[in-house]
Every structure is written in structure tokens, then in C-alpha cells.
C-alpha positions in Angstrom: -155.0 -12.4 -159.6 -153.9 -16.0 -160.4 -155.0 -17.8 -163.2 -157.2 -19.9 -160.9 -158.5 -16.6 -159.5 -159.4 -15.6 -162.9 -160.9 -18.6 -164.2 -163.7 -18.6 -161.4 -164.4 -14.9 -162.1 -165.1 -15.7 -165.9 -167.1 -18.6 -165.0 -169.0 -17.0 -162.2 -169.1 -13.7 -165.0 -170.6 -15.9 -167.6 -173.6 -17.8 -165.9 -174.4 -14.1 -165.0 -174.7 -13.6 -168.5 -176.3 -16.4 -169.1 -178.7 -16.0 -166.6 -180.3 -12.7 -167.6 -179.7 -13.4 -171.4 -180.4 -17.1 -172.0 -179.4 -19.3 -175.0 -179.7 -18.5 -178.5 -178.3 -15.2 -179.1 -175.2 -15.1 -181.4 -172.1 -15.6 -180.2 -170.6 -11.8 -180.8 -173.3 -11.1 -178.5 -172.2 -13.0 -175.9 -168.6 -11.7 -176.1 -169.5 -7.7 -175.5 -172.1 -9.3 -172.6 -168.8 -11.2 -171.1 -166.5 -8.2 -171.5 -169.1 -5.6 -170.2 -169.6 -8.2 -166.8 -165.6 -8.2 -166.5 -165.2 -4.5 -166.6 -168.4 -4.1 -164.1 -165.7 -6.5 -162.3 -162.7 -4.6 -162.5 -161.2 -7.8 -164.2 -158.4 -6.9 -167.2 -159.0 -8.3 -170.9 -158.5 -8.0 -174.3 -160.8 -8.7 -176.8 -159.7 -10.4 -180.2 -156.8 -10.4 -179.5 -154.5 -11.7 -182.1 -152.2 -15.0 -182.7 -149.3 -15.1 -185.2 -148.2 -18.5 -186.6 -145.0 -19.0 -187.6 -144.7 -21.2 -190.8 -140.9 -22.2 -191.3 -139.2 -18.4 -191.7 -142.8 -16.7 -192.8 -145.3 -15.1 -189.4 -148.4 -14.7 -190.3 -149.9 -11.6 -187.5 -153.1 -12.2 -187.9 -153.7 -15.7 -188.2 -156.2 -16.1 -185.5 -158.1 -14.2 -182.9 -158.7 -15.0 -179.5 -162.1 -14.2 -177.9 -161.0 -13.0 -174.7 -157.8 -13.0 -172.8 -158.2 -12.5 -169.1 -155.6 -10.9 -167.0 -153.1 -11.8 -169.5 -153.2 -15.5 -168.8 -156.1 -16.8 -169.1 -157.8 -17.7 -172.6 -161.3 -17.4 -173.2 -162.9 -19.2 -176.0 -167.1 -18.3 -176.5 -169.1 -20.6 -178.6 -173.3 -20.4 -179.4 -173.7 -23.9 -180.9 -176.1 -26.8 -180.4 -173.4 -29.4 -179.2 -169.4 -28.7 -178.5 -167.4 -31.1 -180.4 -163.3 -32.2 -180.6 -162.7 -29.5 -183.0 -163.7 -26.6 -180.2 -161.6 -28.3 -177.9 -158.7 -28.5 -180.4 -158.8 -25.4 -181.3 -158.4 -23.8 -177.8 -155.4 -26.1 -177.2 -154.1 -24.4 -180.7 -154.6 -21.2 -179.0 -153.0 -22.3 -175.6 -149.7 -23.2 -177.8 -149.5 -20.4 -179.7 -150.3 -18.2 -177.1 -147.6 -20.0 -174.4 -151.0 -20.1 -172.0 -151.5 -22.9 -170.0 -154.9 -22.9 -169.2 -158.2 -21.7 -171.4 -162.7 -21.9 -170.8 -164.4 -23.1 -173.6 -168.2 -21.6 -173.2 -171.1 -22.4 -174.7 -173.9 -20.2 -173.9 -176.3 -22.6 -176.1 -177.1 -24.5 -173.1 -180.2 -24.6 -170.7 -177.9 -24.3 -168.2 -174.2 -22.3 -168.2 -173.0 -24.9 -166.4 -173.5 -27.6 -168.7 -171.0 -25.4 -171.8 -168.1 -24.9 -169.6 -165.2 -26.3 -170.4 -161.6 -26.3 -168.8 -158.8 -27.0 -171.6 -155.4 -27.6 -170.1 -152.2 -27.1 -171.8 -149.1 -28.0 -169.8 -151.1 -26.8 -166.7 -148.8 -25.9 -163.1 -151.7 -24.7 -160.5 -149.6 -22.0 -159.3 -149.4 -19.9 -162.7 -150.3 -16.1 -161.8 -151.4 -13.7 -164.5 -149.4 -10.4 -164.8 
């Protein structure tokens, strides 16, 4: 699956959730739904998965934890808030560099409509990345 591939999935994955759920649950509930409707779809993922950060000689393992990666090459980012803002957005492209990912969804599930908390965050993108 390319990283396209797997991008549509997730977004087509979490307006399912969204659909039967709604806004206004926490976000940690939105995470298991989104992982539960990726295995139902025989897509791969890994939940929390953790970021080191190098500072000068010193790595930190555990400095951060991503909500979902996706096939290995795509990051997944879930939110439950009233409005995304520039820190959201910065911090996926944090987690695109540490992570050597080009491409990451930022979702909101605190929307009336899925749609409208979707967001592509683009790090160095080439189209024709695949996932492993």
C-alpha cells in the first residue's frame, strides 16, 4: 500500500468513525475506534508509538508518542478540540521530522462533520513514497 493508498483508507476509516460515534467523546476514544476500523480493514498500525529526540549526544526514547502510524509510513495525529490551531499543525510536522515520514492526517473528530477536521500535513512530500 502506498502512502497515498493509506491515507484515503484512514480518512475513509475515520468519517466511519465519526459517523456512528459523533463529536464529543474524548480523544483516547477516538484512537481505539480508529485502530479497531483499521484492523476490521486489514490495514497495519501501531499505536503510540514512540519518538526519541536527540539533544546534542543525549536521546531521549520516549520523548513523544505518535497516535497512530499506518503501514509504517504514514502518521496519524487524532485531536477532540473545539478549533485546530498552528500548534497541532506544528506538532505533526515535529513528528514528520523525527519520525523521517513525509506525510501525516491531523483529525479532529470535534466537528459536525469529519470532513471539516481533516488535515494533510506535508513534510518534504514525493507522491510516489510507498509504505513497507
Amino acid at each position: 500500500m502506498d502512502v497515498e493508498a493509506a491515507a484515503g483508507t484512514v480518512i475513509d476509516a475515520a468519517i466511519e468513525v465519526h459517523r456512528l460515534l459523533g463529536p464529543g467523546l474524548l480523544e483516547n476514544a477516538y484512537e481505539l475506534c480508529l485502530a479497531h476500523e483499521l484492523s476490521l480493514r486489514g490495514v497495519s498500525f501501531v499505536r503510540q508509538k514512540c519518538l526519541p529526540v536527540v539533544y546534542k549526544d543525549y536521546q531521549v526514547e520516549d520523548a513523544y508518542r505518535v497516535d497512530l502510524l499506518v503501514e509504517n509510513c504514514l502518521l496519524v495525529e487524532l485531536k477532540s478540540v473545539e478549533k485546530m490551531t498552528d500548534v497541532h499543525m506544528a506538532q505533526v510536522l515535529t513528528y514528520l521530522k523525527l519520525s523521517d515520514l513525509q506525510l501525516g492526517l491531523l483529525l479532529n473528530f470535534n466537528t459536525t462533520l469529519m470532513k471539516h477536521g481533516i488535515r494533510r500535513v506535508v513534510h518534504n512530500y514525493h507522491p510516489s513514497s510507498s509504505c513497507s
